[in-house]
C-alpha positions as CSV (number, residue, x, y, z in Angstrom):
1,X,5.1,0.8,27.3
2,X,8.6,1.6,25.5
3,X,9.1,3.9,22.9
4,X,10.6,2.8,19.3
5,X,14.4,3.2,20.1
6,X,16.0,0.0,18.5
7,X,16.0,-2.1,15.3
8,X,14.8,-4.9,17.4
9,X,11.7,-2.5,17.7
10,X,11.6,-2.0,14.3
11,X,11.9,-5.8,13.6
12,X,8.6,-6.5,16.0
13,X,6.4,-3.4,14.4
14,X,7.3,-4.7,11.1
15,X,6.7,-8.2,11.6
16,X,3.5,-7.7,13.7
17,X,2.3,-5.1,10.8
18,X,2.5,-7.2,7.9
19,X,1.0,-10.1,10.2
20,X,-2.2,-8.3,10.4
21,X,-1.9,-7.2,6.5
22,X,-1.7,-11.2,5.8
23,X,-4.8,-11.7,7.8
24,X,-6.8,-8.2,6.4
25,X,-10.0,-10.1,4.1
26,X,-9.2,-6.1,2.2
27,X,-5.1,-6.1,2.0
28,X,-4.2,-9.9,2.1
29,X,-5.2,-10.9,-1.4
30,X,-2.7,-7.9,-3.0
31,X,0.1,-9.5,-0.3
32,X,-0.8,-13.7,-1.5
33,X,2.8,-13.9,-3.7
34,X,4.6,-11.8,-1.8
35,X,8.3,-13.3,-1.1
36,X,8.7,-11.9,2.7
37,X,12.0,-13.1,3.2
38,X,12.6,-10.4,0.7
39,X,10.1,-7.8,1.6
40,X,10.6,-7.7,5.3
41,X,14.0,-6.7,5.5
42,X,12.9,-3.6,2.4
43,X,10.5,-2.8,4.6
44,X,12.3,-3.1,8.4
45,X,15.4,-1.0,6.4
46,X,13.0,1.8,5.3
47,X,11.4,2.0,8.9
48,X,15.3,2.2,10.4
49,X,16.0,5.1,7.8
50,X,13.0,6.7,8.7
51,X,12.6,6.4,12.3
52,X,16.1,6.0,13.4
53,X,18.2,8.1,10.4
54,X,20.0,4.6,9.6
55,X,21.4,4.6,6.3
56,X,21.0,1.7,3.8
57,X,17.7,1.8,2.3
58,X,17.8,1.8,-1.4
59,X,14.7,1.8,-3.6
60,X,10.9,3.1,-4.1
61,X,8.4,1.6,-1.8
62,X,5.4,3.6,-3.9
63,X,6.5,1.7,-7.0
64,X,6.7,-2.1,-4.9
65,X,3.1,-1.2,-3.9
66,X,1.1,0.4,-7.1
67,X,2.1,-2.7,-9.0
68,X,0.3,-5.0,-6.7
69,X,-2.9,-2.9,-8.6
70,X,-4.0,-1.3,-5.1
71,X,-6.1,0.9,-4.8
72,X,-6.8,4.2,-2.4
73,X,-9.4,2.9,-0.6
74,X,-6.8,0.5,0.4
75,X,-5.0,2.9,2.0
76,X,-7.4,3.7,4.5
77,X,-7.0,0.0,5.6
78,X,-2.9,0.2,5.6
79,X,-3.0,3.3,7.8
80,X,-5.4,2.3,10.2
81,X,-3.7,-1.2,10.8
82,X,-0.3,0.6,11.3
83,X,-1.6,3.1,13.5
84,X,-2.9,0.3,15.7
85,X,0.2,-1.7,15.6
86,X,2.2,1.1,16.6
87,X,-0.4,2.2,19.0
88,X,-0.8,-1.2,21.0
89,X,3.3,-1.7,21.0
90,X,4.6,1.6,21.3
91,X,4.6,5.0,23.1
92,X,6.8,8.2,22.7
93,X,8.3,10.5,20.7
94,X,9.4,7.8,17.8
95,X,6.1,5.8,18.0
96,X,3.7,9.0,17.2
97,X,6.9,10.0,14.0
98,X,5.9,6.4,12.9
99,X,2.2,6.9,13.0
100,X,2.4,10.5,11.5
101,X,5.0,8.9,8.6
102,X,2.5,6.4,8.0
103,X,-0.1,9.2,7.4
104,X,1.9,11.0,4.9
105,X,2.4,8.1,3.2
106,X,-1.0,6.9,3.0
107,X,-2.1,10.6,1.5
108,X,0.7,10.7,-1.0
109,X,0.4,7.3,-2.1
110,X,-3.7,7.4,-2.5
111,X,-3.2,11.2,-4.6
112,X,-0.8,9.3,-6.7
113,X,-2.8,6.5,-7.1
114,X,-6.1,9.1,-7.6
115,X,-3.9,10.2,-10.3
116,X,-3.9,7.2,-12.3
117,X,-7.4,5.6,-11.3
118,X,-8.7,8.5,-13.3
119,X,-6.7,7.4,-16.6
């Protein structure tokens, strides 16, 4: 098994990923009226600028997902289905930065969402 080295590589775990999301009974319903023509290529950018120092990605991927009314539990969900999409694609030194990326964001993201649960 390869390591992630390409955007090609990128292109597959983020298409694979948000396949599983769109079939998750727990994350699909906040993904139903999601344009993914527009949301894929956020989301393959972000993944290039985090796992390959690519330039280009513009915006705030917390804001994109706290609108969609998720919830921290949810997180636990996200996490886990990235960690095996990395997991059964991917081995090396960029597959385990994604899966430990994916953990920081899923703590951050459910303490900011803790935040505002409790309001």
């Amino acid at each position: 098994m390869n390591d992630i080295e390409t955007e090609n590589d990128i292109d597959l775990l983020v298409e694979k990923f948000y396949a599983k999301i769109q079939l998750n009974e727990n994350l699909a319903p906040f993904f139903v009226n999601t344009n993914w023509k527009h949301h894929l290529p956020r989301m393959k950018a972000f993944w290039y600028f985090i796992l390959l120092d690519k330039p280009g990605f513009k915006g705030n991927i917390y804001d994109s997902h706290v609108n969609r009314n998720i919830k921290t539990a949810h997180f636990e969900y996200w996490v886990e289905l990235f960690i095996e999409t990395v997991s059964d694609n991917f081995k090396g030194e960029i597959a385990t930065k994604a899966i430990d990326k994916a953990k920081e964001l899923s703590i951050l993201f459910s303490w900011k969402l803790a935040e505002t649960e409790g309001k």
